[in-house]
N, C-alpha and C positions, 0 to 999 in steps of 0.2 A: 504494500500500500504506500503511494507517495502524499506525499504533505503537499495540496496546493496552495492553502491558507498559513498564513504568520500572524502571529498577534502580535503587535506592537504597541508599547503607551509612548504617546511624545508629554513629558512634563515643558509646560507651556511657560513661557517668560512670568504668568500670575503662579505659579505653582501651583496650578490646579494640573490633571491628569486629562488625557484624551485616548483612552484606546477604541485602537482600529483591529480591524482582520483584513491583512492587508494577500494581495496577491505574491505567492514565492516569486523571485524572478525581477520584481522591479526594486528599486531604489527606496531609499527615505525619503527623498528629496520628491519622488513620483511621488509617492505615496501622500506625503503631505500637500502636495500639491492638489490631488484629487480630494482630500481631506478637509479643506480649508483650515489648515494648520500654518499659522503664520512664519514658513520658512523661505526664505528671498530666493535662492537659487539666480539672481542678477545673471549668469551667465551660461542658463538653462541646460547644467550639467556637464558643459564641457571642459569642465577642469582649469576653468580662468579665472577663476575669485575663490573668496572664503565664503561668502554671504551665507552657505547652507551649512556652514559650521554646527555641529552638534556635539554635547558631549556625551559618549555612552556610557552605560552602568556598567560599571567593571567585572561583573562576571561575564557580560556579553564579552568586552573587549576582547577578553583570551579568545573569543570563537573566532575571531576574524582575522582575515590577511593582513600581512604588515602591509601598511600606507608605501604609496609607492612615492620615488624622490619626487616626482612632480604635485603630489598631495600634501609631501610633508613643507615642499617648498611654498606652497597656497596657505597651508593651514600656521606657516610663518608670521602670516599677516591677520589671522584670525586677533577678534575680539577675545580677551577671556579665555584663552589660550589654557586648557590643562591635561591631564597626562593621556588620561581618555578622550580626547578632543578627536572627531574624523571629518571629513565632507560628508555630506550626507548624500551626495550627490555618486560617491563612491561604494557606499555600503547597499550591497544588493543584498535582498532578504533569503533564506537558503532556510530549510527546514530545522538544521542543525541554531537559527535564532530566532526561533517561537518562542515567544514572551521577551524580547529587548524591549528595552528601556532608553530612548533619548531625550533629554536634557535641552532645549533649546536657550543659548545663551542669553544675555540679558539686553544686550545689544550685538548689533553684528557693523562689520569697515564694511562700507561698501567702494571701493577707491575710486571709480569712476565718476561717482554722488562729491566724494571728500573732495575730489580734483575740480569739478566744476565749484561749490562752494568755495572754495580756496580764491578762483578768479573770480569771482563777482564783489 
C-alpha cells in the first residue's frame, strides 16, 4: 500500500496551527500555496530567494536531504535564520514525512521588495 496523502501543520506567524492533508509529491511551498497559508515563494520555486523560508521541527529534519549549496547559499539571506531553517520550496513531501511540522518565520527578506525600497 503506498501513502498518497501527508499530513502536514504549518505553525503560522500568530502561532496558531493549520493542518493540511496534503498530496505526497509536491512541495511546502505548493502546498501552502493551495492552502492559503501565508508563504511568499516571490520566486515561485525556482530557487532565487528565501521568501519560503521555513523552519522545520526537528524530528522531521533528520528525514530529509541535506540542503543543496544553492539552498544553503538562498537560505544565507533568510530572515530568522536557525538550525532547522529549509526552503520550503525544496522540501517535497514523501510518505516517510507524515505529520511535519513547519514553522513559518516571523518575517521573511524579500531583496527585490528591500532593493526597490532602498531607491525611493
Amino acid at each position: 500500500m503506498t501513502i498518497d496523502k501527508v499530513a502536514v501543520t504549518f505553525i503560522l506567524k500568530d502561532h496558531s496551527e493549520q493542518q493540511i492533508s496534503a498530496q505526497a509529491g509536491l512541495s511546502i511551498l505548493e502546498v501552502a500555496h493551495a492552502n492559503d497559508v501565508d508563504l511568499e515563494g516571490a520566486c515561485e520555486g525556482s530557487l532565487a530567494c528565501c521568501t519560503c523560508h521555513v523552519i522545520v521541527d526537528k524530528e522531521y529534519y533528520s528525514k530529509l536531504e541535506a540542503p543543496s549549496e544553492a539552498e544553503e547559499d538562498m537560505l544565507d539571506l533568510a530572515f530568522g535564520l536557525e538550525e532547522t531553517s529549509r526552503l520550503g520550496c525544496q522540501l517535497i513531501l514523501t510518505p516517510e514525512l507524515d505529520g511535519i511540522k513547519v514553522k513559518l518565520p516571523s518575517n521573511s527578506r524579500n531583496i527585490d521588495v528591500d532593493n526597490l525600497k532602498s531607491k525611493l
